[in-house]
N, C-alpha and C positions, 0 to 999 in steps of 0.2 A: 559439342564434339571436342574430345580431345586427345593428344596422342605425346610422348615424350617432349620435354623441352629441347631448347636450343643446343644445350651444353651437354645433356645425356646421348640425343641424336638428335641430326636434321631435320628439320619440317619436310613432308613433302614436297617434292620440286613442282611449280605451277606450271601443266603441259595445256600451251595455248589453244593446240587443238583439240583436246579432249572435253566432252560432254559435262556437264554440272554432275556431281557425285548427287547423286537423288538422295541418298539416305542422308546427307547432312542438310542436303534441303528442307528433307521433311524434318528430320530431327528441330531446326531452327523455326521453321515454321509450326509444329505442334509447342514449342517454347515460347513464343508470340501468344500464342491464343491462352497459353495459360496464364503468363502475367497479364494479360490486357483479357478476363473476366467477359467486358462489353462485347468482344466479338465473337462469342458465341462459337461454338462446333469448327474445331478448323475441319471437317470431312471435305465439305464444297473447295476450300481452297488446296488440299491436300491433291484433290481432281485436277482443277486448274493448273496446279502446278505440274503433276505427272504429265501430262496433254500438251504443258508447253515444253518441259524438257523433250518427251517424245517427239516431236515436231520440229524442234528449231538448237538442241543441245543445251541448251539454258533458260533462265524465266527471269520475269520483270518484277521486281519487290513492290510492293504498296509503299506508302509512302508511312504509314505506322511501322513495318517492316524494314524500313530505312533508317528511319530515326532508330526505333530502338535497336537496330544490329548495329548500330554506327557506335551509340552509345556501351554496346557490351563489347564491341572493340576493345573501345577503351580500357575498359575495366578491366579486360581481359590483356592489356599490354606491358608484359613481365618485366619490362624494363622504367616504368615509369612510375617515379616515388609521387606523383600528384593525383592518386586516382581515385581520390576522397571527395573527389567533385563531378564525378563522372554523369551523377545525372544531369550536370548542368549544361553539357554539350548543347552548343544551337548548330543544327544541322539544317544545312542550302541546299534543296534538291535540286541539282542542276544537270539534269540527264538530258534534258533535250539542245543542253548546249553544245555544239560541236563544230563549229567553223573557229579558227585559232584566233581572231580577233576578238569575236564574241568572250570566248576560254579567259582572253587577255581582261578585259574588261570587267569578267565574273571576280577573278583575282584581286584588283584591285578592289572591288567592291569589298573581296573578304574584310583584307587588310582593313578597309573602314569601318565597318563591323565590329572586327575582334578587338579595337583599340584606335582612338585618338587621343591628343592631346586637351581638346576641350571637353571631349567628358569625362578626363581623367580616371578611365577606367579601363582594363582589360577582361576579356571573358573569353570561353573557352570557343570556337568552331571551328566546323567542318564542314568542305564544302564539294558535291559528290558528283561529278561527272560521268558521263557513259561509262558500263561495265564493258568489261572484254566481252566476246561471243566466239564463239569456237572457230580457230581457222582464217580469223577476220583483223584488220590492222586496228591501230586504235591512239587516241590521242593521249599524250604523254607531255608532263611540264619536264625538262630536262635539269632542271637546278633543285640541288637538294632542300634547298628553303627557300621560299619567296624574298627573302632580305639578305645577302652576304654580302661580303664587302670584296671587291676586286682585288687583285695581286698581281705587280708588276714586279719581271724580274729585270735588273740590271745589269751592264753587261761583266762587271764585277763579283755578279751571281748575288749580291744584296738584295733583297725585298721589299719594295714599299706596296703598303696593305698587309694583305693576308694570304700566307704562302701557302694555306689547304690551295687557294682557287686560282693560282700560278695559269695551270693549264687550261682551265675553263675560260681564265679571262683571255687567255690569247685565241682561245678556238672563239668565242663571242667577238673579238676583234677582228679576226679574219670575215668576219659575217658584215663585218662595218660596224660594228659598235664602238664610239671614241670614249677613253675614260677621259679623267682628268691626272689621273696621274695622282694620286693625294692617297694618305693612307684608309680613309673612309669612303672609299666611291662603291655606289650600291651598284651591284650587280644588276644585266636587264634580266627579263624573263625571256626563255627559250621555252617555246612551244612549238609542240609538233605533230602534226595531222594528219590520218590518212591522204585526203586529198590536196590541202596544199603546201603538204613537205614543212620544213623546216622553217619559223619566224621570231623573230626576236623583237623584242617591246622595251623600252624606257619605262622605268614605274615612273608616274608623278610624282613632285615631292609630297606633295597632303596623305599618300598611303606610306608614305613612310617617316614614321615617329621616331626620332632619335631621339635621346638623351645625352647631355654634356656631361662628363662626366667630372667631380672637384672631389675634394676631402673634406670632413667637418674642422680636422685639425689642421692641415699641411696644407697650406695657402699657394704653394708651387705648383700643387698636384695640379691644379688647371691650366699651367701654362704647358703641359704637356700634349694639351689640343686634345688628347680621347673620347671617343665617343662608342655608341653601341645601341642598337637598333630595339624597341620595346618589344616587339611582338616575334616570338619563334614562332613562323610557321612554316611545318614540316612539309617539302611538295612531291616528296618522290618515293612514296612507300604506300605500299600496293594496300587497299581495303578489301578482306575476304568476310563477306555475310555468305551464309549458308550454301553455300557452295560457288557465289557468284564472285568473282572477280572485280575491283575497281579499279584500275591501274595511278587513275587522276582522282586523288581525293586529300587537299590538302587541308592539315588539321594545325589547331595552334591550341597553344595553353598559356601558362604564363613564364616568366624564365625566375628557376631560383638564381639566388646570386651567384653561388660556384659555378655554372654555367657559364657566366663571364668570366667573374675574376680572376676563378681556378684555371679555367681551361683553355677560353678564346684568347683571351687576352695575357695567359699566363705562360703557354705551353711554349717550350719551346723551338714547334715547329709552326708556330702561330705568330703571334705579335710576339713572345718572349720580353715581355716588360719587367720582369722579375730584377733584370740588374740595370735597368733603367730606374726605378724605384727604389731600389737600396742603395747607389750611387748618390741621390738624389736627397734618402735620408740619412747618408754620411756613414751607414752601415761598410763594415769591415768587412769586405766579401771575397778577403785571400785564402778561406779555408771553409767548407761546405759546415765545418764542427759551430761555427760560429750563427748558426742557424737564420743567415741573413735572408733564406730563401725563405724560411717561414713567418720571418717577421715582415717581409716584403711582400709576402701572399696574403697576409692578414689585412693591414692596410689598404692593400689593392683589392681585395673582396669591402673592405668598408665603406671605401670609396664608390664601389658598384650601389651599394645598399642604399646607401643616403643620398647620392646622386637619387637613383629611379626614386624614392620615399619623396624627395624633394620636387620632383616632377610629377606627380601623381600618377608616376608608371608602376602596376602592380606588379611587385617581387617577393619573393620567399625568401628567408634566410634555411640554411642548411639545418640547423637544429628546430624548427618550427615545421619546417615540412616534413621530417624523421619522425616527428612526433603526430601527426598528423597521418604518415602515412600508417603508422602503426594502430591509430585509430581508424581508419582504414581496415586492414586487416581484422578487425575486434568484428567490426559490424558485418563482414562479409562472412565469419565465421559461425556468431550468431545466426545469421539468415540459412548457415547450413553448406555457403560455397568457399571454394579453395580459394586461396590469394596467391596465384603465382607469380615471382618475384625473380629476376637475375638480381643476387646478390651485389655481381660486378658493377650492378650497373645504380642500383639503389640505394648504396653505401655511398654519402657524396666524398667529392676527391681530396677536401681539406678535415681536419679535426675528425678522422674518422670513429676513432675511438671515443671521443666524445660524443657520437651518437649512439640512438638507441636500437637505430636498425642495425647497426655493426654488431652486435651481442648477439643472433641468432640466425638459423637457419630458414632458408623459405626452401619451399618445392617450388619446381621451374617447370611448368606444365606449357603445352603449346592449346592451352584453349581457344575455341573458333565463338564467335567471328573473334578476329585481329587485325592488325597493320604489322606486312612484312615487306624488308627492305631485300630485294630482291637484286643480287650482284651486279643486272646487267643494267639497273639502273642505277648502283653507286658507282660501275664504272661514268657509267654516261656526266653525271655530277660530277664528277672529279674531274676526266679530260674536258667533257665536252667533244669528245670524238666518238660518234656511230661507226664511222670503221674499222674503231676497235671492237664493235660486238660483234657477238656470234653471228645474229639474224636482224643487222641495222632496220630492216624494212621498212626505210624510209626513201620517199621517191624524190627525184632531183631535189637539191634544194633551191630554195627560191628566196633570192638578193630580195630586202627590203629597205626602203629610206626609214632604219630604224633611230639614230638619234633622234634626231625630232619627233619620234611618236610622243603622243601623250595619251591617255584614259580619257574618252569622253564621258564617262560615269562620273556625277559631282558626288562631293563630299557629302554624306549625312549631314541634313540641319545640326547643331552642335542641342542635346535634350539630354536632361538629369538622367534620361536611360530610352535607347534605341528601343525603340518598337518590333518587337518579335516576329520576323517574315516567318511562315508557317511553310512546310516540305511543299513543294508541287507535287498537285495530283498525280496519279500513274494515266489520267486520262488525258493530258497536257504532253506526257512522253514524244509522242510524234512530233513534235511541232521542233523544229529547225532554228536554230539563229546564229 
Protein backbone atom coordinates (compact mmCIF):
# COMPACT_ATOMS: atom_id res chain seq x y z
CA UNK A 1 0.00 0.00 0.00
CA UNK A 2 0.84 3.25 -0.73
CA UNK A 3 -0.21 6.87 -0.83
CA UNK A 4 1.99 10.31 -1.44
CA UNK A 5 5.23 10.90 0.30
CA UNK A 6 6.15 13.00 3.29
CA UNK A 7 6.92 16.31 1.31
CA UNK A 8 4.00 15.98 -1.48
CA UNK A 9 1.36 15.32 1.51
CA UNK A 10 1.09 13.92 5.03
CA UNK A 11 0.81 10.47 5.82
CA UNK A 12 -2.34 9.67 7.35
CA UNK A 13 -2.71 10.62 10.95
CA UNK A 14 -2.72 7.13 13.22
CA UNK A 15 -6.37 7.37 14.95
CA UNK A 16 -5.82 5.23 18.23
CA UNK A 17 -9.14 4.22 18.38
CA UNK A 18 -10.02 3.19 15.05
CA UNK A 19 -10.26 -0.39 13.75
CA UNK A 20 -7.20 -2.03 11.58
CA UNK A 21 -7.97 -0.77 7.85
CA UNK A 22 -8.85 -4.55 6.36
CA UNK A 23 -7.90 -3.82 2.90
CA UNK A 24 -4.26 -3.07 3.76
CA UNK A 25 -4.38 -5.98 6.05
CA UNK A 26 -5.37 -8.17 3.34
CA UNK A 27 -3.30 -6.44 0.75
CA UNK A 28 -0.06 -7.30 3.20
CA UNK A 29 -1.09 -10.55 3.96
CA UNK A 30 -1.96 -11.80 0.08
CA UNK A 31 1.87 -10.08 -0.26
CA UNK A 32 3.29 -12.69 2.26
CA UNK A 33 1.92 -15.63 0.81
CA UNK A 34 3.35 -14.64 -2.45
CA UNK A 35 6.85 -14.15 -1.71
CA UNK A 36 6.87 -16.94 0.89
CA UNK A 37 5.62 -19.93 -2.22
CA UNK A 38 5.75 -22.61 1.01
CA UNK A 39 2.57 -21.18 2.47
CA UNK A 40 0.45 -22.18 0.31
CA UNK A 41 -3.39 -20.38 -0.37
CA UNK A 42 -3.53 -17.37 1.89
CA UNK A 43 -7.74 -17.98 1.58
CA UNK A 44 -7.64 -19.70 5.33
CA UNK A 45 -5.58 -16.86 6.67
CA UNK A 46 -7.44 -14.10 4.78
CA UNK A 47 -10.70 -15.76 6.98
CA UNK A 48 -8.77 -15.63 10.05
CA UNK A 49 -7.84 -12.40 9.70
CA UNK A 50 -11.50 -10.86 8.61
CA UNK A 51 -12.96 -12.90 12.04
CA UNK A 52 -10.20 -11.25 14.05
CA UNK A 53 -10.60 -7.68 12.88
CA UNK A 54 -14.38 -8.38 13.05
CA UNK A 55 -14.36 -9.24 16.63
CA UNK A 56 -11.66 -7.38 18.36
CA UNK A 57 -10.63 -4.26 15.70
CA UNK A 58 -7.26 -5.68 14.99
CA UNK A 59 -5.18 -9.07 14.40
CA UNK A 60 -2.20 -10.75 15.63
CA UNK A 61 0.79 -11.26 12.81
CA UNK A 62 2.41 -14.79 12.55
CA UNK A 63 5.62 -14.54 13.22
CA UNK A 64 6.70 -15.05 9.22
CA UNK A 65 4.37 -12.00 8.96
CA UNK A 66 6.50 -10.22 11.42
CA UNK A 67 9.63 -10.72 10.32
CA UNK A 68 8.96 -10.19 6.91
CA UNK A 69 6.85 -6.86 7.38
CA UNK A 70 9.50 -5.59 9.78
CA UNK A 71 12.01 -6.30 7.04
CA UNK A 72 9.86 -4.36 4.04
CA UNK A 73 9.71 -1.64 6.75
CA UNK A 74 12.84 -1.18 6.23
CA UNK A 75 13.13 -1.18 2.68
CA UNK A 76 10.38 0.85 2.55
CA UNK A 77 12.04 3.71 4.72
CA UNK A 78 12.57 6.96 2.46
CA UNK A 79 14.83 8.41 4.48
CA UNK A 80 17.44 5.78 4.93
CA UNK A 81 20.61 5.61 2.56
CA UNK A 82 21.48 1.88 4.06
CA UNK A 83 18.73 -0.07 2.80
CA UNK A 84 21.07 -2.36 0.75
CA UNK A 85 21.03 -4.66 3.74
CA UNK A 86 17.61 -4.98 4.45
CA UNK A 87 17.21 -8.54 4.22
CA UNK A 88 19.71 -8.88 6.87
CA UNK A 89 17.32 -7.40 9.63
CA UNK A 90 17.34 -9.98 13.00
CA UNK A 91 13.94 -9.41 14.18
CA UNK A 92 13.16 -10.14 18.43
CA UNK A 93 9.56 -11.18 18.80
CA UNK A 94 8.82 -9.69 21.91
CA UNK A 95 5.07 -9.20 22.00
CA UNK A 96 4.34 -10.98 25.06
CA UNK A 97 6.51 -8.65 26.89
CA UNK A 98 4.80 -6.11 28.69
CA UNK A 99 5.68 -5.39 32.43
CA UNK A 100 8.29 -2.21 32.14
CA UNK A 101 11.06 -4.06 33.86
CA UNK A 102 10.80 -6.97 31.64
CA UNK A 103 10.73 -4.11 28.35
CA UNK A 104 14.00 -2.83 30.36
CA UNK A 105 15.73 -5.81 30.33
CA UNK A 106 14.54 -6.89 26.56
CA UNK A 107 16.62 -3.47 25.59
CA UNK A 108 19.50 -4.10 26.91
CA UNK A 109 19.49 -7.44 25.63
CA UNK A 110 19.14 -5.70 22.05
CA UNK A 111 22.06 -3.52 22.58
CA UNK A 112 24.08 -6.96 23.13
CA UNK A 113 22.87 -8.38 20.17
CA UNK A 114 23.31 -5.67 17.70
CA UNK A 115 26.99 -4.99 18.85
CA UNK A 116 29.76 -5.62 21.36
CA UNK A 117 33.19 -4.86 21.66
CA UNK A 118 34.49 -8.57 21.63
CA UNK A 119 32.80 -9.61 18.66
CA UNK A 120 33.71 -6.61 17.00
CA UNK A 121 30.78 -6.51 15.00
CA UNK A 122 27.62 -4.66 14.45
CA UNK A 123 24.30 -5.95 12.66
CA UNK A 124 21.22 -4.76 11.89
CA UNK A 125 17.88 -5.42 14.71
CA UNK A 126 14.84 -5.01 15.62
CA UNK A 127 13.00 -5.70 18.35
CA UNK A 128 8.93 -5.72 18.36
CA UNK A 129 6.84 -5.25 21.44
CA UNK A 130 2.96 -5.27 21.90
CA UNK A 131 0.93 -3.64 18.95
CA UNK A 132 -1.47 -0.88 19.77
CA UNK A 133 -5.33 -2.18 19.74
CA UNK A 134 -8.08 0.11 19.44
CA UNK A 135 -9.09 2.43 22.38
CA UNK A 136 -6.42 0.67 24.62
CA UNK A 137 -3.25 2.36 26.45
CA UNK A 138 0.02 0.90 25.57
CA UNK A 139 3.81 0.69 26.38
CA UNK A 140 6.03 3.30 25.03
CA UNK A 141 10.16 3.77 25.43
CA UNK A 142 10.12 7.66 25.90
CA UNK A 143 13.81 8.37 24.53
CA UNK A 144 14.38 8.87 21.07
CA UNK A 145 17.54 6.19 21.02
CA UNK A 146 18.53 3.78 23.44
CA UNK A 147 22.11 5.59 23.74
CA UNK A 148 22.29 9.70 24.12
CA UNK A 149 24.33 11.45 26.07
CA UNK A 150 22.91 13.74 28.72
CA UNK A 151 22.86 17.76 28.84
CA UNK A 152 23.36 19.95 31.54
CA UNK A 153 22.60 23.53 31.38
CA UNK A 154 24.56 26.01 33.41
CA UNK A 155 23.59 28.76 35.15
CA UNK A 156 25.66 30.88 32.57
CA UNK A 157 23.13 29.10 29.95
CA UNK A 158 26.63 27.11 28.83
CA UNK A 159 26.18 23.39 28.13
CA UNK A 160 28.05 20.38 29.23
CA UNK A 161 26.99 17.28 27.08
CA UNK A 162 24.50 17.58 24.48
CA UNK A 163 22.09 20.54 24.21
CA UNK A 164 19.33 18.35 21.91
CA UNK A 165 18.60 16.45 25.41
CA UNK A 166 18.90 19.77 27.76
CA UNK A 167 15.34 19.16 28.74
CA UNK A 168 14.88 15.54 28.86
CA UNK A 169 17.90 15.28 31.15
CA UNK A 170 16.32 17.60 33.61
CA UNK A 171 12.64 15.86 33.32
CA UNK A 172 14.81 12.15 34.05
CA UNK A 173 16.49 14.16 37.02
CA UNK A 174 13.47 15.28 38.48
CA UNK A 175 12.38 11.36 38.42
CA UNK A 176 15.78 10.82 40.45
CA UNK A 177 18.17 9.99 37.92
CA UNK A 178 21.87 11.53 39.01
CA UNK A 179 24.17 12.20 36.17
CA UNK A 180 27.67 12.87 36.58
CA UNK A 181 27.81 15.93 35.19
CA UNK A 182 30.66 15.02 32.37
CA UNK A 183 30.14 15.66 28.68
CA UNK A 184 29.38 11.92 27.77
CA UNK A 185 26.91 10.69 30.46
CA UNK A 186 24.48 8.07 28.86
CA UNK A 187 21.17 8.85 29.27
CA UNK A 188 18.60 6.15 31.42
CA UNK A 189 15.82 4.52 29.53
CA UNK A 190 12.37 5.94 30.33
CA UNK A 191 9.68 3.49 30.07
CA UNK A 192 6.12 3.59 30.26
CA UNK A 193 3.34 1.29 30.89
CA UNK A 194 -0.24 1.10 30.93
CA UNK A 195 -0.21 -0.41 34.43
CA UNK A 196 2.70 0.79 36.26
CA UNK A 197 3.07 4.54 34.83
CA UNK A 198 6.20 5.81 34.28
CA UNK A 199 9.94 4.02 35.11
CA UNK A 200 13.41 4.93 34.46
CA UNK A 201 16.46 2.39 34.24
CA UNK A 202 20.32 2.85 34.38
CA UNK A 203 21.70 0.88 31.22
CA UNK A 204 24.81 -1.14 32.32
CA UNK A 205 27.98 -0.34 31.04
CA UNK A 206 28.52 -3.96 28.97
CA UNK A 207 25.36 -2.55 26.59
CA UNK A 208 27.03 0.30 25.97
CA UNK A 209 29.89 0.30 23.47
CA UNK A 210 31.81 3.37 23.18
CA UNK A 211 34.52 4.42 21.24
CA UNK A 212 37.35 6.92 22.08
CA UNK A 213 37.64 8.76 19.76
CA UNK A 214 41.90 10.19 18.18
CA UNK A 215 43.22 11.12 14.77
CA UNK A 216 45.72 9.09 12.59
CA UNK A 217 47.56 12.39 12.13
CA UNK A 218 46.93 15.09 15.09
CA UNK A 219 48.27 13.52 18.16
CA UNK A 220 46.14 16.29 20.32
CA UNK A 221 42.94 15.16 18.89
CA UNK A 222 42.73 12.77 21.93
CA UNK A 223 43.35 14.94 24.58
CA UNK A 224 40.06 16.34 23.75
CA UNK A 225 38.46 13.40 25.80
CA UNK A 226 35.47 12.65 22.86
CA UNK A 227 33.72 9.87 22.65
CA UNK A 228 30.55 8.45 20.81
CA UNK A 229 28.43 5.52 21.38
CA UNK A 230 28.66 2.46 18.34
CA UNK A 231 25.41 1.41 17.98
CA UNK A 232 22.31 3.94 16.76
CA UNK A 233 19.33 2.54 18.09
CA UNK A 234 16.29 4.24 17.10
CA UNK A 235 13.41 3.69 20.27
CA UNK A 236 10.61 6.06 19.36
CA UNK A 237 9.16 5.48 15.84
CA UNK A 238 6.05 3.90 15.42
CA UNK A 239 6.25 0.24 13.19
CA UNK A 240 3.10 0.04 10.89
CA UNK A 241 2.61 -3.80 9.18
CA UNK A 242 -0.39 -4.14 7.40
CA UNK A 243 -2.57 -2.25 9.13
CA UNK A 244 -1.30 -3.02 12.71
CA UNK A 245 0.42 -0.60 14.75
CA UNK A 246 3.83 -1.06 16.92
CA UNK A 247 4.32 1.87 18.89
CA UNK A 248 7.71 -0.04 20.87
CA UNK A 249 9.85 -1.40 18.19
CA UNK A 250 13.27 -0.40 18.43
CA UNK A 251 15.49 -0.80 15.35
CA UNK A 252 19.42 -0.10 14.97
CA UNK A 253 21.64 -0.28 11.86
CA UNK A 254 25.05 0.96 11.72
CA UNK A 255 26.11 4.83 11.87
CA UNK A 256 27.90 6.30 8.69
CA UNK A 257 30.33 8.60 9.79
CA UNK A 258 28.57 12.05 8.93
CA UNK A 259 26.17 11.03 11.42
CA UNK A 260 28.77 11.99 13.99
CA UNK A 261 31.17 14.07 12.67
CA UNK A 262 28.91 16.18 10.47
CA UNK A 263 26.12 16.41 12.72
CA UNK A 264 26.36 15.26 16.47
CA UNK A 265 29.29 16.33 17.20
CA UNK A 266 29.49 19.06 14.52
CA UNK A 267 26.29 21.00 14.77
CA UNK A 268 26.11 23.80 16.24
CA UNK A 269 23.33 23.29 18.51
CA UNK A 270 25.13 19.97 19.48
CA UNK A 271 28.57 19.66 20.68
CA UNK A 272 29.82 22.54 18.08
CA UNK A 273 33.35 21.28 18.03
CA UNK A 274 34.00 22.81 14.66
CA UNK A 275 36.00 25.96 16.36
CA UNK A 276 37.38 23.78 19.07
CA UNK A 277 39.23 21.82 16.13
CA UNK A 278 40.22 24.55 14.00
CA UNK A 279 41.55 26.51 17.01
CA UNK A 280 43.38 23.57 17.77
CA UNK A 281 44.66 23.08 14.21
CA UNK A 282 46.00 26.82 14.13
CA UNK A 283 43.36 27.40 11.50
CA UNK A 284 42.51 31.09 10.69
CA UNK A 285 38.97 31.30 11.59
CA UNK A 286 38.32 35.38 11.45
CA UNK A 287 36.53 35.05 8.17
CA UNK A 288 33.93 32.02 7.16
CA UNK A 289 35.92 32.83 3.20
CA UNK A 290 38.85 31.09 4.71
CA UNK A 291 37.03 27.76 4.89
CA UNK A 292 38.10 26.71 8.34
CA UNK A 293 34.79 25.18 8.96
CA UNK A 294 35.43 22.68 6.16
CA UNK A 295 38.68 21.83 6.82
CA UNK A 296 37.71 21.27 10.52
CA UNK A 297 34.61 19.12 9.36
CA UNK A 298 36.89 16.99 7.31
CA UNK A 299 39.34 15.99 9.93
CA UNK A 300 36.76 15.63 12.51
CA UNK A 301 34.71 13.13 10.20
CA UNK A 302 38.40 11.41 9.91
CA UNK A 303 38.76 11.20 13.20
CA UNK A 304 35.26 9.40 13.51
CA UNK A 305 36.28 6.92 10.74
CA UNK A 306 39.57 5.58 12.03
CA UNK A 307 38.72 5.81 15.54
CA UNK A 308 35.43 3.16 15.02
CA UNK A 309 37.81 1.19 11.96
CA UNK A 310 40.40 1.13 14.89
CA UNK A 311 37.84 -0.41 17.36
CA UNK A 312 36.28 -2.85 15.22
CA UNK A 313 33.00 -0.68 15.30
CA UNK A 314 31.27 -0.92 12.02
CA UNK A 315 31.09 2.37 10.04
CA UNK A 316 30.27 3.61 6.65
CA UNK A 317 31.95 6.40 5.06
CA UNK A 318 29.67 8.87 3.02
CA UNK A 319 30.84 8.16 -0.48
CA UNK A 320 30.71 4.14 0.10
CA UNK A 321 27.42 4.05 1.31
CA UNK A 322 26.16 6.72 -1.81
CA UNK A 323 27.38 4.26 -3.84
CA UNK A 324 25.95 1.49 -2.35
CA UNK A 325 22.92 2.92 -1.85
CA UNK A 326 22.51 3.49 -5.51
CA UNK A 327 23.11 -0.20 -5.93
CA UNK A 328 20.28 -0.44 -3.89
CA UNK A 329 18.09 1.24 -5.94
CA UNK A 330 19.51 -0.85 -9.42
CA UNK A 331 18.37 -4.11 -7.69
CA UNK A 332 15.02 -2.91 -6.53
CA UNK A 333 14.20 -1.64 -9.89
CA UNK A 334 15.32 -4.83 -11.56
CA UNK A 335 12.93 -6.73 -9.34
CA UNK A 336 10.29 -4.27 -10.79
CA UNK A 337 9.80 -2.09 -7.12
CA UNK A 338 10.15 1.74 -6.55
CA UNK A 339 12.87 2.98 -4.31
CA UNK A 340 11.55 5.69 -2.45
CA UNK A 341 13.99 8.08 -1.26
CA UNK A 342 13.85 11.88 0.70
CA UNK A 343 16.33 13.39 -1.18
CA UNK A 344 17.01 15.67 2.11
CA UNK A 345 17.72 13.23 3.87
CA UNK A 346 19.95 10.63 1.68
CA UNK A 347 22.27 13.37 0.35
CA UNK A 348 24.78 13.09 3.29
CA UNK A 349 25.53 16.65 5.08
CA UNK A 350 29.36 16.95 4.08
CA UNK A 351 30.95 16.79 0.19
CA UNK A 352 27.57 16.60 -1.21
CA UNK A 353 28.38 17.22 -4.47
CA UNK A 354 30.88 14.67 -4.40
CA UNK A 355 28.22 12.05 -4.20
CA UNK A 356 26.46 10.27 -6.57
CA UNK A 357 23.23 10.34 -4.92
CA UNK A 358 23.25 14.20 -5.05
CA UNK A 359 23.10 14.13 -9.17
CA UNK A 360 19.43 12.84 -9.27
CA UNK A 361 16.04 12.68 -8.42
CA UNK A 362 14.05 9.96 -6.23
CA UNK A 363 10.10 9.61 -5.86
CA UNK A 364 9.24 10.04 -2.16
CA UNK A 365 6.38 7.48 -1.82
CA UNK A 366 4.81 6.65 1.76
CA UNK A 367 4.95 2.81 1.15
CA UNK A 368 3.45 0.43 3.88
CA UNK A 369 4.69 -1.40 6.08
CA UNK A 370 7.15 1.73 7.44
CA UNK A 371 8.59 3.38 10.59
CA UNK A 372 6.97 6.67 11.41
CA UNK A 373 7.99 9.25 13.93
CA UNK A 374 4.96 10.32 15.12
CA UNK A 375 4.96 14.21 16.82
CA UNK A 376 3.79 13.28 20.10
CA UNK A 377 6.52 11.02 20.56
CA UNK A 378 9.27 13.50 19.28
CA UNK A 379 7.75 15.92 21.56
CA UNK A 380 7.96 13.34 24.48
CA UNK A 381 12.10 12.70 23.40
CA UNK A 382 12.97 16.09 23.49
CA UNK A 383 11.14 17.51 26.80
CA UNK A 384 10.59 14.46 28.54
CA UNK A 385 7.32 16.08 29.60
CA UNK A 386 3.80 14.02 29.02
CA UNK A 387 2.08 17.22 30.02
CA UNK A 388 2.93 18.64 27.21
CA UNK A 389 0.93 16.14 25.08
CA UNK A 390 -2.30 16.23 23.74
CA UNK A 391 -3.53 12.75 25.57
CA UNK A 392 -0.33 12.02 28.20
CA UNK A 393 -2.47 8.74 29.20
CA UNK A 394 -0.33 8.01 31.50
CA UNK A 395 -1.43 7.07 35.11
CA UNK A 396 0.37 8.56 38.34
CA UNK A 397 3.79 8.22 38.11
CA UNK A 398 5.71 6.10 40.05
CA UNK A 399 9.24 7.11 42.07
CA UNK A 400 11.82 4.48 41.44
CA UNK A 401 15.30 3.86 43.24
CA UNK A 402 16.63 4.20 39.65
CA UNK A 403 20.36 4.96 39.87
CA UNK A 404 21.43 1.84 41.10
CA UNK A 405 19.30 -0.29 38.69
CA UNK A 406 21.23 -2.42 36.78
CA UNK A 407 19.99 -5.27 33.77
CA UNK A 408 19.97 -8.55 35.31
CA UNK A 409 20.35 -10.07 31.57
CA UNK A 410 24.21 -11.10 31.23
CA UNK A 411 26.33 -10.31 28.48
CA UNK A 412 26.29 -12.68 25.38
CA UNK A 413 29.25 -15.30 25.78
CA UNK A 414 31.90 -13.22 23.50
CA UNK A 415 31.49 -16.01 19.78
CA UNK A 416 32.98 -15.20 16.20
CA UNK A 417 29.08 -14.71 15.54
CA UNK A 418 25.92 -14.79 17.98
CA UNK A 419 23.54 -17.52 17.33
CA UNK A 420 20.31 -16.47 15.58
CA UNK A 421 17.21 -16.37 18.39
CA UNK A 422 14.43 -17.10 15.88
CA UNK A 423 10.74 -14.68 16.20
CA UNK A 424 8.43 -16.25 19.03
CA UNK A 425 5.64 -18.11 17.95
CA UNK A 426 2.16 -16.31 17.78
CA UNK A 427 1.31 -19.26 20.16
CA UNK A 428 3.70 -18.03 23.05
CA UNK A 429 1.75 -14.48 22.54
CA UNK A 430 -0.29 -14.88 25.82
CA UNK A 431 2.35 -15.52 28.06
CA UNK A 432 3.22 -12.36 30.28
CA UNK A 433 6.69 -11.26 31.78
Amino acid sequence: MHVPGYRNAPAPAWHRDAAVDLAEAEEFVRRVHAEHPDLGSPDARLAAVRAQVAATGTYCHTSVELAFGAKLAWRNASRCIGRLYWRSLVVRDRRYVTRAESIFDELVQHLHTAGSPARRAIRPVLTVFAPARPGVPFARVWNEQLIRYAGYRAEDGSVVGDPRYVQFTEAVTERGWRGKHSPFDVLPIVVQTPDEGVRVFELPESAVWEVPLAHPDLPWFAELELTWHAVPAISNMRLSIGGVEYPLAPFNGWYMGTEIGARNLADADRYDLLPVVARRMGLDTSSDRTLWKDRALVELNRAVLWSFDRAGARISDHHTESHRFLEHVRKEERAGRPTPADWTWIVPPMSSAATPVFHRYYTELDLRPNFYPDEEAALLARTGRPELLRDPGIPPTLRLPTQSRRSNVPAPVPSPRLPLRPACPVENFHRRR
